[in-house]
PASEBA-1860 file (N, C-alpha, C; in nm, 3 decimals):
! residues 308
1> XXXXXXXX> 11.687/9.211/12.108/11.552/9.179/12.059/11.558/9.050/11.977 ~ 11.461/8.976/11.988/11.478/8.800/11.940/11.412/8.857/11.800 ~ 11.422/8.777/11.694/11.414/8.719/11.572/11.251/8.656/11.583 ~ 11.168/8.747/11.501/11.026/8.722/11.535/11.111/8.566/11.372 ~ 10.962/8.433/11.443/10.987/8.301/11.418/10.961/8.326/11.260 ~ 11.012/8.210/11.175/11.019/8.199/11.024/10.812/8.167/11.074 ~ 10.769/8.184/10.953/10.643/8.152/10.934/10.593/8.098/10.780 ~ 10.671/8.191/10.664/10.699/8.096/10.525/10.793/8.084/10.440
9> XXXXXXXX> 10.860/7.949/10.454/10.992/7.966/10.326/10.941/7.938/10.197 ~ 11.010/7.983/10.105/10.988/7.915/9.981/11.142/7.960/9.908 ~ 11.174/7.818/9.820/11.245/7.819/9.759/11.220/7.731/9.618 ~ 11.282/7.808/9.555/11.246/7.813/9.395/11.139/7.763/9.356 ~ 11.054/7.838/9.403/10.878/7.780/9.444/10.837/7.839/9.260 ~ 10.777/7.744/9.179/10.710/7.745/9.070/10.575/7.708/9.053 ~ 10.489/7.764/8.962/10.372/7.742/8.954/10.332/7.785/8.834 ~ 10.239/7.637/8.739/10.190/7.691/8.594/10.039/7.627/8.614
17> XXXXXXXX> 9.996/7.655/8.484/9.893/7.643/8.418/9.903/7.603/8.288 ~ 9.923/7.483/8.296/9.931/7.417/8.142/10.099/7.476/8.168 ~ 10.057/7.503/7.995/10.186/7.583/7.989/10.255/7.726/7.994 ~ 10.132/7.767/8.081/10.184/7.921/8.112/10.219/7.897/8.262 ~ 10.354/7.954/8.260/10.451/7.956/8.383/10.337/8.111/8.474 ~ 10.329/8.098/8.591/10.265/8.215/8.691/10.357/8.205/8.757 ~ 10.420/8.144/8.887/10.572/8.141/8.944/10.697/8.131/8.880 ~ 10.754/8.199/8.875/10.929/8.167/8.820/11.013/8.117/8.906
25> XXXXXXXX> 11.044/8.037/9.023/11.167/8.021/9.119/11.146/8.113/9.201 ~ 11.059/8.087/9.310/11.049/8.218/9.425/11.127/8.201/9.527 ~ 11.240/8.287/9.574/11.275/8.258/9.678/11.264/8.372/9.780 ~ 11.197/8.320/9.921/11.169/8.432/10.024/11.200/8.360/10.122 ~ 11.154/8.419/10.253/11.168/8.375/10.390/11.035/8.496/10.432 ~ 10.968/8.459/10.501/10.875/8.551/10.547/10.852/8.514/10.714 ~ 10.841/8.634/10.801/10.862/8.648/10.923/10.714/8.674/11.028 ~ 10.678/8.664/11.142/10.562/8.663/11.245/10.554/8.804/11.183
33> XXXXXXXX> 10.411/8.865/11.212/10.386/9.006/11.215/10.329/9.010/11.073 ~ 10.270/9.127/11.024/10.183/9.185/10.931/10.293/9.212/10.765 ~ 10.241/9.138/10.686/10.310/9.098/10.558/10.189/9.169/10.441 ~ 10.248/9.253/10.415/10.155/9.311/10.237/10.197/9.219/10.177 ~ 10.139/9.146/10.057/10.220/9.128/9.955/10.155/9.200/9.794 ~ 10.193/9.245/9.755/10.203/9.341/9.683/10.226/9.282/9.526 ~ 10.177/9.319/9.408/10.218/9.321/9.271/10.099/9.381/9.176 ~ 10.133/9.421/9.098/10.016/9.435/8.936/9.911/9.336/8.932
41> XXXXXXXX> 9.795/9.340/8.862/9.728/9.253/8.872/9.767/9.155/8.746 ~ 9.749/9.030/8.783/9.822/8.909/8.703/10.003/8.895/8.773 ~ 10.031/8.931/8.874/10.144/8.913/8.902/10.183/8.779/8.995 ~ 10.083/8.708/9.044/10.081/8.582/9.121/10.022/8.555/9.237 ~ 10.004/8.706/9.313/9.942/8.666/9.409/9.865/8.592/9.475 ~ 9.743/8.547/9.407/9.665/8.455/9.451/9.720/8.321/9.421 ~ 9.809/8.329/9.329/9.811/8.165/9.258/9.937/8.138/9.410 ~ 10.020/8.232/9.455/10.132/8.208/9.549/10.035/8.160/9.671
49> XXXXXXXX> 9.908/8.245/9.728/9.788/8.155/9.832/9.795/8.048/9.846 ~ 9.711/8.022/9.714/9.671/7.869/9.708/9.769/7.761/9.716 ~ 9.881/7.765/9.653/9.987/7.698/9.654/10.037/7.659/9.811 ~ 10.035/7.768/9.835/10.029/7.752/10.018/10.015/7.697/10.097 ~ 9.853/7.731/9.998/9.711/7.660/10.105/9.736/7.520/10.051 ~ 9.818/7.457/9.938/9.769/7.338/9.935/9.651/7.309/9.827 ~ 9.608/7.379/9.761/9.511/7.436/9.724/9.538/7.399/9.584 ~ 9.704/7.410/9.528/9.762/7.366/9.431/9.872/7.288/9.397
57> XXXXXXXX> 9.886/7.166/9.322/10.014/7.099/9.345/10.136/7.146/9.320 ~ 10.220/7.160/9.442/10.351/7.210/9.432/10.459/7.209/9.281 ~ 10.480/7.226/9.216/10.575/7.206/9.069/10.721/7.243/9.145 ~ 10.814/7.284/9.050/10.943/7.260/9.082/10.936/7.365/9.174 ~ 11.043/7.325/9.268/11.062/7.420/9.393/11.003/7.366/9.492 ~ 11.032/7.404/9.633/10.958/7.360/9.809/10.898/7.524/9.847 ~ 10.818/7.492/9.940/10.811/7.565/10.015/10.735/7.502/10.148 ~ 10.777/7.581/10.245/10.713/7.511/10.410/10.599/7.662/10.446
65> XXXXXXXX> 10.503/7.614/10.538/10.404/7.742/10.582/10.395/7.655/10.755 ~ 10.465/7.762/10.837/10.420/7.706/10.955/10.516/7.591/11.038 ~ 10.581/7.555/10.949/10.718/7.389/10.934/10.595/7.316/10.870 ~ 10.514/7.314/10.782/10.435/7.246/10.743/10.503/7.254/10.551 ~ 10.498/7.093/10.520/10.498/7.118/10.367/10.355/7.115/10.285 ~ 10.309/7.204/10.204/10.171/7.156/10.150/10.170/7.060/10.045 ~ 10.244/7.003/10.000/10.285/6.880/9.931/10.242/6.779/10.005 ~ 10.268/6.761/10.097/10.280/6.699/10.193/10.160/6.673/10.319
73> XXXXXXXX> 10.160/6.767/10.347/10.045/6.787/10.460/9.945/6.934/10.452 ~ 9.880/6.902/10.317/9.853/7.080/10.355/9.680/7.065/10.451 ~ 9.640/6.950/10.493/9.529/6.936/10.547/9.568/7.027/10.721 ~ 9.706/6.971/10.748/9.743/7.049/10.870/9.805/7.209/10.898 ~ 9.811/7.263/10.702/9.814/7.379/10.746/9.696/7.437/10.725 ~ 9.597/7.361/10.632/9.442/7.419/10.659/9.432/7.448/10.784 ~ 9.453/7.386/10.906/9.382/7.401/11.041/9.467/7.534/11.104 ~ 9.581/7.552/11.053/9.638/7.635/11.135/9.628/7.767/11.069
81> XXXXXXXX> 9.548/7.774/10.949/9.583/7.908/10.853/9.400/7.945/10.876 ~ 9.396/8.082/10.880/9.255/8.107/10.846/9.221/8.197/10.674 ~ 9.148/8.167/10.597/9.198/8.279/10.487/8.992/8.352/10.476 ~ 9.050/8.453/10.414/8.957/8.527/10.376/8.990/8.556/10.229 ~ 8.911/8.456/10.160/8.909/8.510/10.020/8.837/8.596/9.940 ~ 8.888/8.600/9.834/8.865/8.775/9.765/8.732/8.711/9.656 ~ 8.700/8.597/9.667/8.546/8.556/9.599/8.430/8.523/9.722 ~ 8.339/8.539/9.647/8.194/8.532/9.749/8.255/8.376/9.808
89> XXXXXXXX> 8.222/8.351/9.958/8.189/8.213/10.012/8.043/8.198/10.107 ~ 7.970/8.227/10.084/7.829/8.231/10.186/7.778/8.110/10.083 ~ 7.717/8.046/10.184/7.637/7.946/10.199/7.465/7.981/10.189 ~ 7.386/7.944/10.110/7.253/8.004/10.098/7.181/7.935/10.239 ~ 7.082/7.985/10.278/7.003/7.885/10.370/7.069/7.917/10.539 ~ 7.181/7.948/10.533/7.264/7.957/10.680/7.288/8.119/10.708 ~ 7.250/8.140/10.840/7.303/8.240/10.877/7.460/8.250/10.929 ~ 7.498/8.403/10.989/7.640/8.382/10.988/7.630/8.295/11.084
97> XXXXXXXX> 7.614/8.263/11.230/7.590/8.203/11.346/7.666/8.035/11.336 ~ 7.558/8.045/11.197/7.552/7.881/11.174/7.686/7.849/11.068 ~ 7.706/7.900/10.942/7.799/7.924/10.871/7.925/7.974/10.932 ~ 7.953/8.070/11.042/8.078/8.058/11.125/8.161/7.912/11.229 ~ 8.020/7.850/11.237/8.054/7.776/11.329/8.050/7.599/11.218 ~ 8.038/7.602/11.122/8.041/7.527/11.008/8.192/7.524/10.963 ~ 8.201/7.677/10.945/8.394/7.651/10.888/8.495/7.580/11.045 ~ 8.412/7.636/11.188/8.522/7.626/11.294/8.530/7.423/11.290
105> XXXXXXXX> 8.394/7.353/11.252/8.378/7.208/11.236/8.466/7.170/11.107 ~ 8.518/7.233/11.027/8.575/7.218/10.910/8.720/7.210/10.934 ~ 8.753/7.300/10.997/8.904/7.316/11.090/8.906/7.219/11.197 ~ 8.852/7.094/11.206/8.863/7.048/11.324/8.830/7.036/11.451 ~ 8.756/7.134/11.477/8.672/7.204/11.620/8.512/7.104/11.656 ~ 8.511/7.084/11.791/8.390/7.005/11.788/8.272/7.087/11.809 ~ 8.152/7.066/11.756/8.060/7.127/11.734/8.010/7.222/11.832 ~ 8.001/7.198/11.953/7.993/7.277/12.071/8.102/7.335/12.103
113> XXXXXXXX> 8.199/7.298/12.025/8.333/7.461/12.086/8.310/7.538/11.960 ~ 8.271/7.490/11.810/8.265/7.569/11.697/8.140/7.674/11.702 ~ 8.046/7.628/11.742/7.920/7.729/11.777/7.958/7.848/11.894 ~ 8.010/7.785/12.002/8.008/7.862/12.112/8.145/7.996/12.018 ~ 8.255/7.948/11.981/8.328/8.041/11.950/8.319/8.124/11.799 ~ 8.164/8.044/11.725/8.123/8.156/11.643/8.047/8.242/11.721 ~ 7.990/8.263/11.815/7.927/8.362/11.826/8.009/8.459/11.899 ~ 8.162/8.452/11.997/8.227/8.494/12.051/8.247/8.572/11.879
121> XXXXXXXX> 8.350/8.546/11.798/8.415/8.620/11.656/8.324/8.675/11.627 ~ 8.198/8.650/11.597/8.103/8.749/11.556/8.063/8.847/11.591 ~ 8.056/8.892/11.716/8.098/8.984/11.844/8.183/9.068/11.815 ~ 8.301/8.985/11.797/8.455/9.086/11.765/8.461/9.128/11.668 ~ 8.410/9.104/11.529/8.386/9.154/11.404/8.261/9.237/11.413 ~ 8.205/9.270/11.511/8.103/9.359/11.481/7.991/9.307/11.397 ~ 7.929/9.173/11.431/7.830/9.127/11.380/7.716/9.082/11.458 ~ 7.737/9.116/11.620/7.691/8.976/11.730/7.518/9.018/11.685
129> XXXXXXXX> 7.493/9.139/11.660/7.383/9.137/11.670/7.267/9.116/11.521 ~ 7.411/9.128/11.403/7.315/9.060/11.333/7.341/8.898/11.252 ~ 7.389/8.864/11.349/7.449/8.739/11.361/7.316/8.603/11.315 ~ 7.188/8.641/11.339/7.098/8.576/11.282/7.014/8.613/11.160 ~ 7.050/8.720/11.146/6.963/8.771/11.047/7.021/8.697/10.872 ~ 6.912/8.719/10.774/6.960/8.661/10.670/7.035/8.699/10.598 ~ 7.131/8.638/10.526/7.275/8.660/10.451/7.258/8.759/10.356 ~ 7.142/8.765/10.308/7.129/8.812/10.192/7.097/8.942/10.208
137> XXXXXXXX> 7.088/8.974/10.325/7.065/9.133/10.389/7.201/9.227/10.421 ~ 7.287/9.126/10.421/7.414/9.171/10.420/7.451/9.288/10.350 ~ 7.528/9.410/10.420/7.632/9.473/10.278/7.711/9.378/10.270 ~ 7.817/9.473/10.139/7.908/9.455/10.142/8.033/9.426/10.264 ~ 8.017/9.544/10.325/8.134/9.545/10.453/8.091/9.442/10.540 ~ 7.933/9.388/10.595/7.928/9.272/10.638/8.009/9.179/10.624 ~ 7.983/9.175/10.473/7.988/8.993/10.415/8.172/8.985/10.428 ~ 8.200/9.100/10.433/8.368/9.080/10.398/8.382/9.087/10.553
145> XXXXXXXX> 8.306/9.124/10.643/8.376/9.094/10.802/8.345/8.978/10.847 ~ 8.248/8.902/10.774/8.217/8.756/10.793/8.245/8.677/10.775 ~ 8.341/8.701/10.681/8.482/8.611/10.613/8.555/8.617/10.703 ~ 8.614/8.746/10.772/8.732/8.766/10.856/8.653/8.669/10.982 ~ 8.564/8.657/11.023/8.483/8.616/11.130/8.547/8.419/11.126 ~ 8.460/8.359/11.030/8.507/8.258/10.900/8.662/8.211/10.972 ~ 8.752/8.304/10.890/8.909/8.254/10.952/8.954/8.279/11.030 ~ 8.891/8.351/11.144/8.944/8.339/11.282/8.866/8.229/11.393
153> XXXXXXXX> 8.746/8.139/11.335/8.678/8.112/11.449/8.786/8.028/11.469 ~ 8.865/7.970/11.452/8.896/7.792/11.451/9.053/7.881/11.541 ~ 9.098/8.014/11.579/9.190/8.047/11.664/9.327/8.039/11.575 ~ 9.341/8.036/11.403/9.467/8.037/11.351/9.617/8.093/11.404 ~ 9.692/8.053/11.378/9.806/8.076/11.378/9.845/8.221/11.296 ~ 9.764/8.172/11.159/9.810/8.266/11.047/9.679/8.290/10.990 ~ 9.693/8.411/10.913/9.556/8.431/10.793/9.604/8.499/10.680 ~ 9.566/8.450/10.584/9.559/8.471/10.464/9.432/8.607/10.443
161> XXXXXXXX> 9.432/8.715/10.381/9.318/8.811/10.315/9.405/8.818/10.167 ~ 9.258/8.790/10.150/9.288/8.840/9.971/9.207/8.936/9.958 ~ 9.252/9.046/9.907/9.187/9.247/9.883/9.063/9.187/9.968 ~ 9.078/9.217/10.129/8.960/9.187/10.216/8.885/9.322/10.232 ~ 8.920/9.465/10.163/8.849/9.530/10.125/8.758/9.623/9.996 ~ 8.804/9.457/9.935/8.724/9.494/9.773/8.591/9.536/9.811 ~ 8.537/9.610/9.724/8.402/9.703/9.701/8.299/9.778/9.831 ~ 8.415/9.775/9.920/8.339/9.869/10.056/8.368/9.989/10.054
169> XXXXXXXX> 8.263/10.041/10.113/8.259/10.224/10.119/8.377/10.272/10.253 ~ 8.382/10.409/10.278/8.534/10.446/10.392/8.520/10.373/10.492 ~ 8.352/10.396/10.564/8.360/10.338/10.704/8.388/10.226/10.678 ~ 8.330/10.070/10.602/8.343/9.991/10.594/8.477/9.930/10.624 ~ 8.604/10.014/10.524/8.671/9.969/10.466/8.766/9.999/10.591 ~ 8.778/10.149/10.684/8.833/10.153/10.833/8.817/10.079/10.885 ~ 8.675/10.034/10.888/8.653/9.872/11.031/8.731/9.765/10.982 ~ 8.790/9.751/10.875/8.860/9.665/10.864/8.936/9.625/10.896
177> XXXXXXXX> 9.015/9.771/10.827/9.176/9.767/10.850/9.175/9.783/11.008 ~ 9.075/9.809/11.056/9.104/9.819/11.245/9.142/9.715/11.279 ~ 9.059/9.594/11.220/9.058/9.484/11.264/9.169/9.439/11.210 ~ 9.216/9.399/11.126/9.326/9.367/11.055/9.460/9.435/11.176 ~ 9.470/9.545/11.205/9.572/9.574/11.299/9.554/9.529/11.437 ~ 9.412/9.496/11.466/9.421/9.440/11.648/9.449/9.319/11.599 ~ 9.401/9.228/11.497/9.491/9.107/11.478/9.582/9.069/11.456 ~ 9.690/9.129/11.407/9.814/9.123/11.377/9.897/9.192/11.513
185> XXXXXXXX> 9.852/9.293/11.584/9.919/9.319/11.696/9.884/9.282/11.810 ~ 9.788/9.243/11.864/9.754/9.238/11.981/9.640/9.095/12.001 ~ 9.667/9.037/11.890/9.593/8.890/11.934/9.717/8.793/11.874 ~ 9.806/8.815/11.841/9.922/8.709/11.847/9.926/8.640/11.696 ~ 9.851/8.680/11.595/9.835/8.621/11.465/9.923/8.720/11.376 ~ 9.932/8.645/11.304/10.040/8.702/11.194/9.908/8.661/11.068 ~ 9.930/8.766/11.002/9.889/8.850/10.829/9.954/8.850/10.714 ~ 9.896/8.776/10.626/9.930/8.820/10.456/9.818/8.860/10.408
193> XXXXXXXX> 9.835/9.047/10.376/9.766/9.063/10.336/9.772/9.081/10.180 ~ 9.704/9.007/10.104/9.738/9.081/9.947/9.624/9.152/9.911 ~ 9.688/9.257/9.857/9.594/9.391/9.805/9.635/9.445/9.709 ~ 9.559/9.498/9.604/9.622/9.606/9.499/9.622/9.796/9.564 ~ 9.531/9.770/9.691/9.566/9.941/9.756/9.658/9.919/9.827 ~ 9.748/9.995/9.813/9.876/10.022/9.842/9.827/10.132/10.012 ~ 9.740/10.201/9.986/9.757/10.266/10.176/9.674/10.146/10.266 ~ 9.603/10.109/10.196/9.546/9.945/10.324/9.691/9.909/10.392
201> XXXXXXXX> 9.768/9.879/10.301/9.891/9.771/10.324/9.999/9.921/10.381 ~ 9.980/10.011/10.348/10.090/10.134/10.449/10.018/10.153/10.613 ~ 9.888/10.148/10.595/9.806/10.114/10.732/9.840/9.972/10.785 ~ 9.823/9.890/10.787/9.823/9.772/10.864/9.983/9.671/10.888 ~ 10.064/9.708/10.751/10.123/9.588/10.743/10.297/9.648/10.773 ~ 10.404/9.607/10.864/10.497/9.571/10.890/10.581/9.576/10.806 ~ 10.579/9.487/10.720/10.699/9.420/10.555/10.586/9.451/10.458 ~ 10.628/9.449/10.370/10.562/9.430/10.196/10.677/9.346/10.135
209> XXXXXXXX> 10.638/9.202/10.060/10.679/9.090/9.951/10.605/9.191/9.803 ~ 10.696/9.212/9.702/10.662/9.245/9.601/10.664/9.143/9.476 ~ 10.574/9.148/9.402/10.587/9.066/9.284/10.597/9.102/9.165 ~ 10.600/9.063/9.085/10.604/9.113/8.944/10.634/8.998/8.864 ~ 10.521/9.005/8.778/10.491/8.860/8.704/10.581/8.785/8.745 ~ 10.506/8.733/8.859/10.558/8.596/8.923/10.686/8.573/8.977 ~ 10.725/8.718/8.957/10.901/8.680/9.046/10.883/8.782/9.128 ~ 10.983/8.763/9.230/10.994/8.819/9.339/11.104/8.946/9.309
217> XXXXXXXX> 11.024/9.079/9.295/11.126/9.226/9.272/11.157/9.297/9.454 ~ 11.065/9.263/9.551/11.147/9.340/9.639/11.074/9.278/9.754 ~ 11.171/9.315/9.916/11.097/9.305/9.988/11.204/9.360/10.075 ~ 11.085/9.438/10.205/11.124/9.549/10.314/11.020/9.583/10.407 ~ 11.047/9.619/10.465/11.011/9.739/10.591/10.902/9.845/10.541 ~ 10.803/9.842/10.587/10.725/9.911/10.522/10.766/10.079/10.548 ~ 10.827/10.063/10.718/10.890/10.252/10.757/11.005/10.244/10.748 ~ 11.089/10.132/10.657/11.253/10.134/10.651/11.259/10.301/10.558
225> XXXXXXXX> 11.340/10.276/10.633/11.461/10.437/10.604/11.604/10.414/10.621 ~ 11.700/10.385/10.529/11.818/10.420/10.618/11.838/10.550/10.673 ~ 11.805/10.653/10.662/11.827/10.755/10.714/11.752/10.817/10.771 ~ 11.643/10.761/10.858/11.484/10.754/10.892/11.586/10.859/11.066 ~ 11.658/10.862/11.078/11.690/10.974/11.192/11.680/11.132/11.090 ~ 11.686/11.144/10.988/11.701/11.254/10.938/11.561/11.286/10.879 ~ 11.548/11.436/10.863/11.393/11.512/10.811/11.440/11.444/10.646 ~ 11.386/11.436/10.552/11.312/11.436/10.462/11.221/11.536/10.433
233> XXXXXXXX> 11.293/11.630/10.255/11.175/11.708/10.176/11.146/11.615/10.065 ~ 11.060/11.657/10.010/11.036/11.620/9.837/11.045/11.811/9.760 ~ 11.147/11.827/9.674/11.143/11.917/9.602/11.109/11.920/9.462 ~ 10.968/11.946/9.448/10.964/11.946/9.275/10.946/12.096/9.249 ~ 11.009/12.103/9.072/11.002/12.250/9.034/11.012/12.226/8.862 ~ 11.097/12.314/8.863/11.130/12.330/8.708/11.264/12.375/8.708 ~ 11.382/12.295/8.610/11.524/12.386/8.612/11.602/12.222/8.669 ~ 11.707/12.249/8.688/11.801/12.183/8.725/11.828/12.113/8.889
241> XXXXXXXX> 11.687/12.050/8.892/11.685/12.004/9.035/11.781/11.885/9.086 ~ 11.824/11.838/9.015/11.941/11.768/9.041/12.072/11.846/9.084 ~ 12.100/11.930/8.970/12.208/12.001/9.012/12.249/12.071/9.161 ~ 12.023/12.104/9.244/12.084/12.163/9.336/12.049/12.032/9.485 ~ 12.073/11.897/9.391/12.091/11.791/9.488/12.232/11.777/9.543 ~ 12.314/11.782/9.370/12.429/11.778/9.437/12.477/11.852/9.518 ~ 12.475/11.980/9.485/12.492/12.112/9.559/12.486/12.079/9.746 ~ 12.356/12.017/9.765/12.323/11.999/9.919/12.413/11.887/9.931
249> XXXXXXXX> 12.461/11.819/9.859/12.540/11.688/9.858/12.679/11.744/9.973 ~ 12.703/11.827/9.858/12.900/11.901/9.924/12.853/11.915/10.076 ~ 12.717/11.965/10.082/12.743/12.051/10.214/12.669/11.917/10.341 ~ 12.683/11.784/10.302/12.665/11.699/10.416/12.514/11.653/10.394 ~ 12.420/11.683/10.340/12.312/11.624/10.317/12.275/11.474/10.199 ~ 12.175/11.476/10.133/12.166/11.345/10.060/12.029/11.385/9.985 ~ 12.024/11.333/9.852/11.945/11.361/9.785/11.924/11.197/9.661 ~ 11.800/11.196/9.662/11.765/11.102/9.548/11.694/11.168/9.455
257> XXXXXXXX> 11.652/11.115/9.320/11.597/11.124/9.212/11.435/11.062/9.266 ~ 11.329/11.170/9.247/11.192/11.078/9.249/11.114/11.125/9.110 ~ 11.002/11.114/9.088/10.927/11.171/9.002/10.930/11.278/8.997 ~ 10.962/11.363/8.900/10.909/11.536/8.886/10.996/11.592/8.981 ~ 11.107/11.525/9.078/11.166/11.618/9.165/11.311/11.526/9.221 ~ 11.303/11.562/9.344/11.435/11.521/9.440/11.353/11.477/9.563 ~ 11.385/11.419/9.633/11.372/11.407/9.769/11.516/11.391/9.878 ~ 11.540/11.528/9.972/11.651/11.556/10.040/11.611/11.449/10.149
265> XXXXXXXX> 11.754/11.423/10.205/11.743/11.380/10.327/11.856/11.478/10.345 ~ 11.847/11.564/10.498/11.890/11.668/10.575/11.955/11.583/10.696 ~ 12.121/11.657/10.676/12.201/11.563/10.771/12.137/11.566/10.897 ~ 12.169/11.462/11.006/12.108/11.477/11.165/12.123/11.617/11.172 ~ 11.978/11.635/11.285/12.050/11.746/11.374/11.984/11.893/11.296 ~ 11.892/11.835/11.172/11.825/11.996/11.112/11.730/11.951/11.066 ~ 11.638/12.048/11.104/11.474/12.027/11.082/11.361/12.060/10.966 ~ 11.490/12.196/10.960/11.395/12.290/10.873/11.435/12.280/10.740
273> XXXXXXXX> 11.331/12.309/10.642/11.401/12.338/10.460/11.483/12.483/10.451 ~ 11.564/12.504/10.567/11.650/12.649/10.543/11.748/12.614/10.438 ~ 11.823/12.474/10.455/11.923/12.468/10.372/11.905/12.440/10.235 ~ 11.786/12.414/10.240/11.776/12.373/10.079/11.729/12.495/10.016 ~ 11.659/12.604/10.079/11.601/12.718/10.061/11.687/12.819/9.993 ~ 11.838/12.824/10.069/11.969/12.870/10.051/12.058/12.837/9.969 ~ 12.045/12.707/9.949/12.120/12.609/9.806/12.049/12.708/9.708 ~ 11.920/12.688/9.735/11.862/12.716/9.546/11.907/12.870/9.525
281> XXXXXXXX> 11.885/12.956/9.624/11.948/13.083/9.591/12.064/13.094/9.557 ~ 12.209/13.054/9.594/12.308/13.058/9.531/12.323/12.984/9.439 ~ 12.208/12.915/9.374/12.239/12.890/9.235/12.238/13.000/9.108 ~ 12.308/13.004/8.992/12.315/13.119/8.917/12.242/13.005/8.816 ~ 12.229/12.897/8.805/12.076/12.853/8.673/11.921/12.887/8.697 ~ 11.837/12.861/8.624/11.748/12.920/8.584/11.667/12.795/8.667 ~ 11.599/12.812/8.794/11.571/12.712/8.909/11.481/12.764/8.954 ~ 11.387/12.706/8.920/11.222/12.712/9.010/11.165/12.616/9.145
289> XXXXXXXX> 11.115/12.654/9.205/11.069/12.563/9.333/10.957/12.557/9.353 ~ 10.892/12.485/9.286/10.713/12.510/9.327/10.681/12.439/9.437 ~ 10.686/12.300/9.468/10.681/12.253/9.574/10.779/12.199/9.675 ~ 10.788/12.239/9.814/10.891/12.206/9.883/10.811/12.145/10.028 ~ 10.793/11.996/10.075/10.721/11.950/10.133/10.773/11.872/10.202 ~ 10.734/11.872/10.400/10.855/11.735/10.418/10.744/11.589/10.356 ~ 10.828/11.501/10.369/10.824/11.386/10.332/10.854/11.238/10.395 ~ 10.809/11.115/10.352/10.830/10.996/10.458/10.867/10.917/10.334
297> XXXXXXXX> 10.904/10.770/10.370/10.935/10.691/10.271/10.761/10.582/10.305 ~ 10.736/10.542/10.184/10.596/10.510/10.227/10.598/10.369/10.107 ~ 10.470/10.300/10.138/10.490/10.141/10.055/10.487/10.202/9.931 ~ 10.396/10.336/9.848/10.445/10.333/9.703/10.524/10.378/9.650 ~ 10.632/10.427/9.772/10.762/10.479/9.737/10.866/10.327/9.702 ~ 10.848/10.206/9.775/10.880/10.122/9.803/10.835/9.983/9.696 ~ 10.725/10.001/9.606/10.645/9.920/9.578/10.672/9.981/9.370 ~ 10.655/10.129/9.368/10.716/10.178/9.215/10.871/10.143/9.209
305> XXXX> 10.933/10.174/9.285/11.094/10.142/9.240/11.091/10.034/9.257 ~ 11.029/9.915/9.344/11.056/9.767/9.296/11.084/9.757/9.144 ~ 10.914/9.792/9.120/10.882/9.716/8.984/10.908/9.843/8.847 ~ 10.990/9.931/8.900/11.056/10.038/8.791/11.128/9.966/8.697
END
């Protein structure tokens, strides 16, 4: 299997404000396919965007988006990036029709391919039909699929969402993430999504980049497991639940420390919580089991022990 293509380096990528440092020396490599990036709020995320985008002047450190430097050329990764930002962008006076096909002239597109292929995206976002109507009639979940509409007319390479499902209700916020996964899988674009919900980004996204004031604490696989062939419980109780980690330890299994409990991993080859069922009985301490549940490794399993 080939090596999906680099899409963003950065090295010892910095970024202030006056004199408050927001980047510390970032160093990543980020890959094709669906990217969370993940942190606390005030942890960099947006300021790492813009920087991107070009949006902000590079300080100490490089970084490339695309083989593009934004130091350098970030007018040419404007054309190749689409973003959906996490502040209002509607235009008063324009419908989406006209305002889709405004950003595709902005990206470079000539006016008769930017019109013709806003009304195609508008279609695909589930807008074609109210594609003339006025802006201001919009929901919420509209206006945020009109954005997504926005950075796909111009055919990107890449897109940027910033929390592209701030303040929408369930359905809303499903049509999203739908969309967000047929774009990232099946139209050939690669995703950064940054979000503070952590199941948006267990739904849609591939990797998660973690932050934490401005430095980089982790990054992985959103279904990495090393031991992802084996069942997984989570055991919480009361009593000495460690003790009966080790216990399953002797006998070929694996156990970690989580909140309030353990979580087993059960050597290949066994399905059921018999053995752990059997551990706790031949224990002679004072060992309760209230909950015994299987379990997965999931982004806020992945995303708390970063920033623990």
């Amino acid at each position: 299997m080939s090596t999906p293509d680099l899409i963003i380096r950065s090295r010892g990528l910095t970024q202030s404000y006056g004199e408050k440092t927001v980047l510390h020396g970032l160093d990543f490599e980020l890959h094709e396919g669906a990217i969370g990036l993940l942190g606390p709020n005030g942890s960099g995320k947006t300021t790492l965007l813009r920087t991107l985008l070009g949006l902000l002047p590079v300080q100490p450190g490089h970084c490339s988006v695309l083989g593009h430097d934004p130091a350098l050329d970030p007018v040419a990764i404007r054309w190749l990036i689409g973003l959906v930002p996490e502040s209002e962008c509607l235009v008063p006076g324009m419908n989406a029709v006209e305002l889709t096909a405004y950003c595709g002239e902005l990206s470079g597109m000539e006016p008769r391919d930017a019109m013709q292929r806003a009304h195609q995206v508008l279609y695909y976002v589930g807008l074609g039909e109210a594609r003339y109507r006025d802006l201001g009639d919009y929901s919420q979940g509209m206006k945020q699929r009109l954005k997504l509409a926005q950075a796909l007319v111009h055919d990107p390479d890449l897109i940027f969402l910033d929390e592209p499902t701030n303040g929408m209700d369930p359905p809303g916020r499903e049509k999203m993430l739908q969309l967000i996964r047929e774009v990232s899988r099946t139209k050939g674009v690669s995703v950064v999504l940054s979000s503070h919900l952590l199941p948006d980004v267990q739904e849609t996204c591939d990797h998660v980049l973690i932050l934490q004031e401005g430095r980089v604490k982790g990054y992985s696989s959103v279904t990495h497991d090393p031991m992802h062939e084996r069942v997984l419980y989570d055991v919480r109780g009361r009593g000495p639940l460690e003790d009966l980690g080790r216990r399953l330890e002797e006998a070929g299994h694996h156990f970690t420390a989580i909140k309030g409990g353990i979580r087993v991993s059960l050597r290949e080859g066994i399905e059921g919580p018999e053995p752990i069922l059997e551990a706790s009985l031949a224990m002679t301490e004072d060992l309760e089991i209230r909950h015994l549940i299987p379990a997965g490794r999931s982004v806020e399993d992945t995303f708390f022990e970063a920033i623990d």
